[in-house]
C-alpha atoms as a printed R data frame, in Angstrom:
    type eleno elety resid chain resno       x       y       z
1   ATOM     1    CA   UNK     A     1 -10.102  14.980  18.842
2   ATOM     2    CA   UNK     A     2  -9.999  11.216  17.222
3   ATOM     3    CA   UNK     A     3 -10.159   8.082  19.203
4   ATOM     4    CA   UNK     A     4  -6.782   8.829  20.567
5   ATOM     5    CA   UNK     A     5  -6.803   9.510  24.054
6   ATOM     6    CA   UNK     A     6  -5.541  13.543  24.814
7   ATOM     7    CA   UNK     A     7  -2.179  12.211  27.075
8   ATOM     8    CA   UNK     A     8  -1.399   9.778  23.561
9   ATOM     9    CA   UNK     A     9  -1.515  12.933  21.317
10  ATOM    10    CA   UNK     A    10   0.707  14.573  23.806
11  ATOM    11    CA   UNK     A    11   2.643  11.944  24.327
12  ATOM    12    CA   UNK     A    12   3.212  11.576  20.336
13  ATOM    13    CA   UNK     A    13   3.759  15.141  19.630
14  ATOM    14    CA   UNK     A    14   7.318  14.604  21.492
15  ATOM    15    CA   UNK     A    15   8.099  11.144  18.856
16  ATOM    16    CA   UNK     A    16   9.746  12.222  15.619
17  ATOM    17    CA   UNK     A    17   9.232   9.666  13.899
18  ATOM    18    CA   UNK     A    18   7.208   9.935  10.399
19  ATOM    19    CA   UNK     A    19   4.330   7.803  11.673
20  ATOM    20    CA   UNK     A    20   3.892   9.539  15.000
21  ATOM    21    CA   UNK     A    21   3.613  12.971  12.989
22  ATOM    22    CA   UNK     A    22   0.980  11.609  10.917
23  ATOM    23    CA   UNK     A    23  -0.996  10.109  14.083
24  ATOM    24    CA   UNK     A    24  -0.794  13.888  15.953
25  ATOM    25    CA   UNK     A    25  -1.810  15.697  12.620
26  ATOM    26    CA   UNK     A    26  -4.678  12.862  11.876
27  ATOM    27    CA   UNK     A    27  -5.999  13.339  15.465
28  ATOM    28    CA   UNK     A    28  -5.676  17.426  15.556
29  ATOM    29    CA   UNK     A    29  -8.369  17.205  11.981
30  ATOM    30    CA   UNK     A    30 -11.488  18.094  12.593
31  ATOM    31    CA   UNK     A    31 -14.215  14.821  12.039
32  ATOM    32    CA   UNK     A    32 -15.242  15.371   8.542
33  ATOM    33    CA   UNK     A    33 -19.142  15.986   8.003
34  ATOM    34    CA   UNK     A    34 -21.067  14.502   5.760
35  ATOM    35    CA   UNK     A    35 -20.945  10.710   3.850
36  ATOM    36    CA   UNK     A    36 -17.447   9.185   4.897
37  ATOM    37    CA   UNK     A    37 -15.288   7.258   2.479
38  ATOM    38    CA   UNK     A    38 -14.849   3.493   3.213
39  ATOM    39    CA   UNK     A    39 -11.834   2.506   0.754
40  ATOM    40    CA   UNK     A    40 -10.345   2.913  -2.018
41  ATOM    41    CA   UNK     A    41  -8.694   1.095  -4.546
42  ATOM    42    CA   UNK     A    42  -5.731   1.701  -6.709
43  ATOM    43    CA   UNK     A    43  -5.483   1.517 -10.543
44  ATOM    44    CA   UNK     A    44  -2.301   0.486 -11.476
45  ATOM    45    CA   UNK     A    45  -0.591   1.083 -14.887
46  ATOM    46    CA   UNK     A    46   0.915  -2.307 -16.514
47  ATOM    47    CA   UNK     A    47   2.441  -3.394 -19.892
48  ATOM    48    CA   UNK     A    48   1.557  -6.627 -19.669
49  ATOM    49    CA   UNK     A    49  -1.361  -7.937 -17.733
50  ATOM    50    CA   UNK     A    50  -0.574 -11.702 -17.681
51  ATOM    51    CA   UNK     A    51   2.922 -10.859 -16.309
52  ATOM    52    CA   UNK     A    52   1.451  -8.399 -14.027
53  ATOM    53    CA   UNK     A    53  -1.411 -10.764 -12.501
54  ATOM    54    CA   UNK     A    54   1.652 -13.737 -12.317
55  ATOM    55    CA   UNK     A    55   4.018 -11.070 -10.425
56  ATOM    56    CA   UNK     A    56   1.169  -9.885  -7.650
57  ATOM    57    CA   UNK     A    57  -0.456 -13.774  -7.629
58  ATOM    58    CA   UNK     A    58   2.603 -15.231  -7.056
59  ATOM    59    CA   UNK     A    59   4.848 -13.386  -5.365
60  ATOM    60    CA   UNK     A    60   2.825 -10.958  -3.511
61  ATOM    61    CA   UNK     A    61  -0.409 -13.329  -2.593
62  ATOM    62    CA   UNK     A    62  -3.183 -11.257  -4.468
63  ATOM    63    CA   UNK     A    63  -5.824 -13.554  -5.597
64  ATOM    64    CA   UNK     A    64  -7.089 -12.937  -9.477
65  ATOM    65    CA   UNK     A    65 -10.390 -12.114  -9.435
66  ATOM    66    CA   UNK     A    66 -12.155 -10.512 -12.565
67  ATOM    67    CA   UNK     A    67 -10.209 -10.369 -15.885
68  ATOM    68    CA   UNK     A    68 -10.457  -8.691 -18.911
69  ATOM    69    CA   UNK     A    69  -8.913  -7.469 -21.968
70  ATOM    70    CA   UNK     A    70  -7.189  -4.124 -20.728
71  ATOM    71    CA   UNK     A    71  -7.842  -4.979 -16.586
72  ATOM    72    CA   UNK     A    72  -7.887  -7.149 -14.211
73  ATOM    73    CA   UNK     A    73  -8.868  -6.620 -10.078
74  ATOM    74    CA   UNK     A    74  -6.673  -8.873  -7.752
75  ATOM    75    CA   UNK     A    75  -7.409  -8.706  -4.236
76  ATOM    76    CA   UNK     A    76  -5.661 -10.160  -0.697
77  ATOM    77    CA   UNK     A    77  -8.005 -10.055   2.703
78  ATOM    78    CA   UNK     A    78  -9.121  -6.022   2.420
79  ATOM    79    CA   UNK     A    79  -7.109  -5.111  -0.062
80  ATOM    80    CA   UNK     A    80  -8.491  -4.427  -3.724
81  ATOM    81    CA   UNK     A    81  -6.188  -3.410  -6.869
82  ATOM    82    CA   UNK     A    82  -6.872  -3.083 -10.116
83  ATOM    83    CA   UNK     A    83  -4.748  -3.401 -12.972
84  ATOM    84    CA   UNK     A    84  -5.224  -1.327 -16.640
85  ATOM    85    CA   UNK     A    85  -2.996  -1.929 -19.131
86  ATOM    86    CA   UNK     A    86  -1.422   0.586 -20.452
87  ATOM    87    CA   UNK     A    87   0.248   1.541 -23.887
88  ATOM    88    CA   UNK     A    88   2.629   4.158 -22.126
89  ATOM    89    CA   UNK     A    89   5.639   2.231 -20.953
90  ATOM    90    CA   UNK     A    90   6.695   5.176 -18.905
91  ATOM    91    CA   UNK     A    91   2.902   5.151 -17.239
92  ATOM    92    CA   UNK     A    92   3.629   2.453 -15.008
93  ATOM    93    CA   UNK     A    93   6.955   4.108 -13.438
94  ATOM    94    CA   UNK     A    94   4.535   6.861 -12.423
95  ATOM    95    CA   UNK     A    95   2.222   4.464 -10.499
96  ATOM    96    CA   UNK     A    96   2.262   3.556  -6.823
97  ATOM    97    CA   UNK     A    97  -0.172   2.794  -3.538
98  ATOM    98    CA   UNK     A    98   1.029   2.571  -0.054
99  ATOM    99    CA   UNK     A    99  -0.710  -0.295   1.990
100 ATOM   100    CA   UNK     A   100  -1.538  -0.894   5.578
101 ATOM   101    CA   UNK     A   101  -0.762  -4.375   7.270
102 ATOM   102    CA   UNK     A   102  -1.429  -5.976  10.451
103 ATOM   103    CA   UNK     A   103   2.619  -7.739  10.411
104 ATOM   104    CA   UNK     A   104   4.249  -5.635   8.214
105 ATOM   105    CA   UNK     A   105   7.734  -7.548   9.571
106 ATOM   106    CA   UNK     A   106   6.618 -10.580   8.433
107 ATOM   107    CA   UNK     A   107   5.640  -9.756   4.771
108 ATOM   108    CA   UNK     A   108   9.002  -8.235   4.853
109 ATOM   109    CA   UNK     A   109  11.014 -10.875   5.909
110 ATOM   110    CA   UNK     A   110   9.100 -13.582   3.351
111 ATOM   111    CA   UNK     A   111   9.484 -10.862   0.901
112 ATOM   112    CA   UNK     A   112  12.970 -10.207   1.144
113 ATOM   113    CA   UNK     A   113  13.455 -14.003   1.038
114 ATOM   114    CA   UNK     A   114  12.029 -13.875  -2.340
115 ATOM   115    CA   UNK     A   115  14.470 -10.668  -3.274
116 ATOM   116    CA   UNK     A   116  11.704  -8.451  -4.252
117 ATOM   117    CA   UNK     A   117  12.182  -5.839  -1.398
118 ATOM   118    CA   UNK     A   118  14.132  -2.830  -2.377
119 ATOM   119    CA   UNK     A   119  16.940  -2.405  -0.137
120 ATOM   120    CA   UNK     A   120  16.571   0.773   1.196
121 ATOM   121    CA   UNK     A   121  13.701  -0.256   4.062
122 ATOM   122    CA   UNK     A   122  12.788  -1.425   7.357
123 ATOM   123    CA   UNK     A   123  10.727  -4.275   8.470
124 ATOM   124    CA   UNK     A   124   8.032  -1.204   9.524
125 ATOM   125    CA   UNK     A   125   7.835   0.223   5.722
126 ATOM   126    CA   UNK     A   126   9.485  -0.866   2.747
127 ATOM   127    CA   UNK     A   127   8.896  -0.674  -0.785
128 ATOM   128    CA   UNK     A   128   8.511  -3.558  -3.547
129 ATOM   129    CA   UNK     A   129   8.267  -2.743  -7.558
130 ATOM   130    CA   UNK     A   130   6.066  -4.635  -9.705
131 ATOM   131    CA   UNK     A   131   7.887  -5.643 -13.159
132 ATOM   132    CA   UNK     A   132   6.233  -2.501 -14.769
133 ATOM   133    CA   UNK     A   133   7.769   0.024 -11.883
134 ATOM   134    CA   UNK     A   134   4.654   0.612  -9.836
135 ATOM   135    CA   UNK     A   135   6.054   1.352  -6.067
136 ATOM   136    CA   UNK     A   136   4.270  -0.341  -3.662
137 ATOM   137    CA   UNK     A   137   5.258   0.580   0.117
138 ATOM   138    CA   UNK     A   138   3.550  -1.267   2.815
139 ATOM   139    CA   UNK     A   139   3.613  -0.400   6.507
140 ATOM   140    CA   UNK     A   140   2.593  -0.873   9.728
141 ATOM   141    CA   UNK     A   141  -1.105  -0.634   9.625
142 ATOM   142    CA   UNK     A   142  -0.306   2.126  12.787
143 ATOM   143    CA   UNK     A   143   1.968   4.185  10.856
144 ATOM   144    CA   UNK     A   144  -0.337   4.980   7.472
């Protein structure tokens, strides 16, 4: 059993509601053996990588970090992503990461003030799309 107390699980097992699903299922796994994986960090298909690092720098908060040619790696507090362009313009539509945040509500409401957050969503988990059509959903950091 994970760090969730036996009465949560059992408690969660009645909630049907996506997140509470995953929390039951991730807490009935068996502890994996061996080295454990710390992170990882998405590659993301773009056209264009100046348009790409001005989208996720300025509307999203990434900070630019290294840049070159064909990629670039933005990052905001723990999260990493890399960009790669990519001469495939239907690549990008393809592309996606789901991230976890401590306030997903307020990204969500400063988001949707800025009219990047697809409409079908909830202050919980909603979706934006770069200009290339990478989906990014970011929820709760509870319901990942």
């Amino acid at each position: 059993m994970s760090k969730l107390s036996r009465a949560k699980v059992e408690k969660l097992a009645h909630d049907k509601r996506p997140a509470a699903k995953r929390l039951v299922a991730r807490a009935a796994a068996p502890e994996p053996s061996g080295p454990r994986l710390r992170r990882a960090v998405p590659i993301l298909p773009v056209l264009d990588i100046g348009r790409a690092i001005e989208f996720y720098a300025g509307q999203l908060g990434f900070a630019p970090g290294s840049r070159f040619e064909d990629h670039a790696l933005l990052s905001r507090d723990d999260v990493e992503i890399l960009l790669r362009r990519s001469a495939d313009p239907a690549l990008p539509k393809a592309g996606g990461c789901r991230v976890a945040a401590d306030d997903a509500a307020a990204l969500f409401a400063e988001w949707s003030a800025l009219g990047i957050v697809q409409a079908a969503g909830t202050p919980a988990e909603f979706v934006v799309i770069d200009p290339d059509g990478n989906v990014l959903t970011f929820a709760e950091a509870g319901g990942l």
